[in-house]
N, C-alpha and C positions, 0 to 999 in steps of 0.2 A: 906295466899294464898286466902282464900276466902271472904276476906276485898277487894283483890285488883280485884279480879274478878268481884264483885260484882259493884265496882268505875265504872272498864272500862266498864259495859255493860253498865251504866247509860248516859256515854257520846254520846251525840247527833254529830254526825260526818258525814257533807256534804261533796259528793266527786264533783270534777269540773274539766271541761276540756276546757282549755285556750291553747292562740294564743297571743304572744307577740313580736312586730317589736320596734324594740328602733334604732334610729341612734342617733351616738355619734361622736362631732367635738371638738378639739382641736386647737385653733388657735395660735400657738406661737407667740408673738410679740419681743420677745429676750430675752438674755440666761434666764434672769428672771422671766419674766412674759408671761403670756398667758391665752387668755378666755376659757372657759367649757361652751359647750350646749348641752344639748340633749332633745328630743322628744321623745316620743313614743303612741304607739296606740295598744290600749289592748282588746283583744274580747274574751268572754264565751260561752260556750255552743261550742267550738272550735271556730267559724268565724262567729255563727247568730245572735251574740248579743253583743252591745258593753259595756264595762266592765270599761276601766278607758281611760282617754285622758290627755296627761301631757308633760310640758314644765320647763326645770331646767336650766336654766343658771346660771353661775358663774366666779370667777375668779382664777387663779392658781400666786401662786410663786415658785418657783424652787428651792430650797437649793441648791441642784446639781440633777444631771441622775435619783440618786435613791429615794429622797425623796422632796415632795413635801405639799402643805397646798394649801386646794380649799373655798371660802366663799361664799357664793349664796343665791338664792331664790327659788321657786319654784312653778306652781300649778296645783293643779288636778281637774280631775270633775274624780267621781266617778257615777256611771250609778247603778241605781236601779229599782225596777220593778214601784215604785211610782214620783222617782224625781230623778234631777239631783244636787249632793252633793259636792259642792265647797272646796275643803281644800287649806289652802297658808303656805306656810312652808319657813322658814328659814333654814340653815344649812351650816353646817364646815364639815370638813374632813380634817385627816393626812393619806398620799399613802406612803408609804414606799415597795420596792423591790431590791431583787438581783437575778443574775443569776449565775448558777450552771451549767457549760457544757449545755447541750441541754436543761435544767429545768431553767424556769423562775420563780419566785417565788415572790408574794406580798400577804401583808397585808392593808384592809383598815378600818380606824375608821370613823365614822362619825355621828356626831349628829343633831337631826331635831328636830326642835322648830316649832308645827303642829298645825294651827288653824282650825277650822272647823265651819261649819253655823250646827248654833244647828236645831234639831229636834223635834218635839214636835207632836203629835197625827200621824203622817205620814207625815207631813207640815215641810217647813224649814221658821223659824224664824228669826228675825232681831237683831241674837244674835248671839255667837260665842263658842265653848269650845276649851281647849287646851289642849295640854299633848307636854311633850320631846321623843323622841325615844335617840337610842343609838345601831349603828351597828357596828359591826365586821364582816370583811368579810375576808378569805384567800383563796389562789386559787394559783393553782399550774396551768402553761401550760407546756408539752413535745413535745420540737421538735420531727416531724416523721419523715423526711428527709432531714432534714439540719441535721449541729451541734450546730446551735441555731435556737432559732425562729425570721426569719431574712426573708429578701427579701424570694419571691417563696415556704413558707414554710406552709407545711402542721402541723398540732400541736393537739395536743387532750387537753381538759380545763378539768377541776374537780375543783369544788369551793363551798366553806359552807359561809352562812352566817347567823348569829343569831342577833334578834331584842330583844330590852328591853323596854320597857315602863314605864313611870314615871311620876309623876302629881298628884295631889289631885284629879282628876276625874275619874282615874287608881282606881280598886277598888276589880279586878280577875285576869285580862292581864296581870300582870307586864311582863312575857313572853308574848311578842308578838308574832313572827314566825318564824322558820328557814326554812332557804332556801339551798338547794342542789343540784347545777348542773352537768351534764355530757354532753359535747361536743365535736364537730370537728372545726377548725377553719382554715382558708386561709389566710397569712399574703402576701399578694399579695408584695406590696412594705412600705415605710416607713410614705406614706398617706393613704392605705388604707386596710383593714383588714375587715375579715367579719366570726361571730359567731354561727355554728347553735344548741342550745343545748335542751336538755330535762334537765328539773327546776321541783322536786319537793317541793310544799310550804306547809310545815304546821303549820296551823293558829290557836291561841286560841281567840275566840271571846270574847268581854265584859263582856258576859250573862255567865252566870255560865256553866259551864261542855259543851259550845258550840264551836266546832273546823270546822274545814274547811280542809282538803288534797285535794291538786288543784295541777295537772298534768298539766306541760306547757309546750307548744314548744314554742321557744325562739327564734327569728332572730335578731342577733344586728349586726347594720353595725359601723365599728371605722373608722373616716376622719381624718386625721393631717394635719394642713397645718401649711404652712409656712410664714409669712411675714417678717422675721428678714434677708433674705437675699437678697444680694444688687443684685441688675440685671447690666448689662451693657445696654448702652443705645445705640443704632448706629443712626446715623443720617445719613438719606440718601440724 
């Protein structure tokens, strides 16, 4: 008991308070395939400072409804008090979900192959470092007023996700961060849906015994579109 006491006061723990908008588009092109993109825009200190800026596109195949495989790219600028920190990532993902009466229910994996502009005295260099991540996310939605989470439906989200890290540059992190959210959500129709949750993130940093707890509020907009379906043409 007073090993472990003694651990936890030594850890050096920043707390932060974030503001996070992501919009997220799905474009079917038919039963099998379809593109992934999303954007988002990240601010600290709740809305005075901006934090991260990022663009992920990719592509999806469909098995069937429940299970799917996304391949992409990625990149960030990450924002610090000295510079702005370039990262490009690759990445996969398997989506897998069922639903349960009013409970929706998914799992996602997903791996990120993460390049970064190395750093050197406070200066970014004409170099690079790397590392893989490795997520699991699960995440439960409950219909409120349907009896699924369908057209008009009000829904409340609850979702973990835990990060791993790995690389020969990886050296304290191997745990990354998990992430824990709690929301409400509006499944207006089958294009468009929108998220507003509270995320908190706890982060171990590179540096020894260095962590981060970052409180965020979370606005994610979901767009589906469709192009696989045939229109009629009239001709006037």
């Amino acid at each position: 008991m007073i090993v472990t006491t003694v651990s936890f006061a030594q850890k050096n723990v920043s707390h932060n308070n974030l503001v996070w908008f992501g919009d997220f588009t799905k474009a079917k092109l038919n039963d099998k395939w379809s593109i992934y993109f999303d954007f988002g825009f990240r601010r600290t200190e709740w809305l005075n400072k901006w934090s991260q800026v990022l663009v992920r596109p990719g592509i999806t195949y469909h098995f069937n409804k429940n299970v799917s495989v996304t391949t992409g790219v990625a990149y960030f600028s990450h924002y610090t008090t000295n510079y702005i920190l370039p990262e490009g990532r690759s990445w996969q993902q398997l989506l897998f979900g069922e639903t349960y009466g009013s409970i929706k229910l998914s799992h996602r994996l997903r791996a990120e192959q993460r390049f970064f502009q190395k750093v050197i005295s406070s200066e970014l260099v004409d170099d690079y470092n790397y590392n893989n991540r490795f997520r699991y996310q699960l995440n439960f939605q409950v219909a409120l007023n349907k009896k699924q989470v369908e057209d008009k439906a009000f829904y409340f989200s609850i979702a973990d996700e835990v990060f791993i890290n790995s690389g020969k540059e990886i050296r304290n992190n191997y745990f990354d961060q998990n992430r824990i959210a709690v929301g409400l959500g509006y499944k207006l129709n089958e294009r468009f849906n929108i998220l507003v949750s509270y995320t908190n993130i706890f982060v171990q940093r590179a540096k020894v015994d260095a962590f981060e707890d970052n409180n965020v509020l979370v606005i994610n907009l979901y767009n589906n579109l469709d192009f696989s379906r045939k229109t009629d043409k009239n001709i006037n």
